[in-house]
C-alpha positions as CSV (number, residue, x, y, z in Angstrom):
1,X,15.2,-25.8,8.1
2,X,15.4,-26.8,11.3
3,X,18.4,-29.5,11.5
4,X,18.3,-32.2,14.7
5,X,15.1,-30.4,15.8
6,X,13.1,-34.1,15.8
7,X,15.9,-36.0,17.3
8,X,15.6,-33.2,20.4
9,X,11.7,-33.7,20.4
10,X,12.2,-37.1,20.8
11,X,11.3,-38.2,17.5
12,X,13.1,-40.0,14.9
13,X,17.0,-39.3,14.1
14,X,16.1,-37.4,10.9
15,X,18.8,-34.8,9.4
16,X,16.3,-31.5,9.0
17,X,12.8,-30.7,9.5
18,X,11.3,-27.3,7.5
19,X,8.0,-25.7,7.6
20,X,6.4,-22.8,5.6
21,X,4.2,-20.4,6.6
22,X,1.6,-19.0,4.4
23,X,1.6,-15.3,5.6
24,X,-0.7,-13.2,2.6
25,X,-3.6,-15.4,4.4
26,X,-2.4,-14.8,8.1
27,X,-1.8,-11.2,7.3
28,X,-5.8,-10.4,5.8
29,X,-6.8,-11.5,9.3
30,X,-5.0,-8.7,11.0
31,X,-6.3,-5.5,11.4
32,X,-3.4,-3.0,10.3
33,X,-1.9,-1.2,12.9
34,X,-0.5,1.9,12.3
35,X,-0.9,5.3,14.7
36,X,-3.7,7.3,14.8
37,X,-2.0,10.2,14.5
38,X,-0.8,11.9,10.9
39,X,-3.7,10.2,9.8
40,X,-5.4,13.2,8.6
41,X,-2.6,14.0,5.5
42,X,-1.2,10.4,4.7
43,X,-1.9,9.5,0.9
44,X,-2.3,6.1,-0.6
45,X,-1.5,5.6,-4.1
46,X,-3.1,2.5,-5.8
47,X,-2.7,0.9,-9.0
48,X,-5.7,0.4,-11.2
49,X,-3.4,-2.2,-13.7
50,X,0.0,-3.2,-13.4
51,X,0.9,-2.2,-16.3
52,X,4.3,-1.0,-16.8
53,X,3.2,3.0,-17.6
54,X,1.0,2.8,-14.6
55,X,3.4,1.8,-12.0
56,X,5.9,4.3,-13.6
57,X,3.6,7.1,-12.4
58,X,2.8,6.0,-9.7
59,X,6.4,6.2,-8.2
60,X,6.5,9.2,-9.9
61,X,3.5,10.5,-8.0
62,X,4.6,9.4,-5.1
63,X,8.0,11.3,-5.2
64,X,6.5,14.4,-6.2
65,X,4.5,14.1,-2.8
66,X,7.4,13.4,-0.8
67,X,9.1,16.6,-2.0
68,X,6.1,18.6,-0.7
69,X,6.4,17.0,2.4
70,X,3.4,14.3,1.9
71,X,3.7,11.1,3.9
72,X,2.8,8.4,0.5
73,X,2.2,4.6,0.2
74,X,2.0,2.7,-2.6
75,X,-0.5,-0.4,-2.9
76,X,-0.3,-2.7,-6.0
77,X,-2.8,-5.3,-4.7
78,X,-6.5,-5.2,-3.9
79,X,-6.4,-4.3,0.1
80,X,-6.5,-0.9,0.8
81,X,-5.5,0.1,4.5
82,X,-7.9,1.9,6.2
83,X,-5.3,4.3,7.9
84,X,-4.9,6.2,5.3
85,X,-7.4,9.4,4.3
86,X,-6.5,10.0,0.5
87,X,-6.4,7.6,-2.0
88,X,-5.0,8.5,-5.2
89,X,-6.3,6.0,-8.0
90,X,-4.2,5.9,-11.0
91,X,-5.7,5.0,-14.5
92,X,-5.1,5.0,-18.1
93,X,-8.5,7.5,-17.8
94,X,-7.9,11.3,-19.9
95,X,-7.4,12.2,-16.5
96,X,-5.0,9.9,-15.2
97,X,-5.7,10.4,-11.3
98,X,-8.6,10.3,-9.6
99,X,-8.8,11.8,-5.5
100,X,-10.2,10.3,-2.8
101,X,-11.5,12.0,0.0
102,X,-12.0,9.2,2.5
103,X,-13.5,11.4,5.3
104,X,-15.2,13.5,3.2
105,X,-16.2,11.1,1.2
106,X,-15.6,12.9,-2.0
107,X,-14.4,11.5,-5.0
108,X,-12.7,13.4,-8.2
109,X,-10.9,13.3,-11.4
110,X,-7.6,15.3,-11.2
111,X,-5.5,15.6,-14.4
112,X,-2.0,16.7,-12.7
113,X,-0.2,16.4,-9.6
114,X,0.1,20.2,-9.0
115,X,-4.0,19.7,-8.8
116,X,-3.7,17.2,-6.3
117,X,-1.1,19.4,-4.5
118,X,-3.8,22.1,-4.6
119,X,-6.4,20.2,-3.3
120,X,-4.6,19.2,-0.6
121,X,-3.1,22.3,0.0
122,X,0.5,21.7,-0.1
């Protein structure tokens, strides 16, 4: 809310002018910027359903990570930045994790984090 911004422009003398921006749209036009470097070990975890058992583990995932020193995001929506090498999908599956390897381009089921940890050699 913008107030006497018209009357300054010239315009009518209105109290307040607003405007909203729309930024999900803007922000899907942008290529994501992040550093090339560290790219090699970061790890994106993603969220096949939002369900409330799934997003539990994820963040419990995604702690477990940190404390082995793993640099972690977290995506709950369809984008999936491209500056990240793993991807960790989480399911409802028997085994609840699946690994990918986006430089490899390898994909795997994984049953436990200390599995993950192994594969990624932490």
């Amino acid at each position: 809310r913008y107030d006497d911004l018209i009357p300054f422009m010239s315009g009518k003398n209105i109290p307040a002018c607003g405007f909203a921006l729309y930024i999900d749209p803007i922000m899907k036009l942008l290529p994501l910027v992040g550093s090339k470097e560290g790219t090699e070990s970061r790890i994106l975890i993603k969220a096949e359903e939002s369900t409330p058992e799934i997003v539990r583990t994820c963040f419990t995932l995604a702690q477990s990570l940190r404390e082995a020193k793993c640099t972690v995001g977290i995506a709950f929506t369809e984008r999936e930045p491209s500056n990240y090498r793993w991807v960790i999908s989480v399911t409802k599956k028997p085994s609840p994790f699946v690994l990918i390897d986006r430089q490899q381009k390898q994909r795997r089921d994984v049953a436990s984090v200390a599995e993950i940890l192994n594969i990624l050699g932490r």
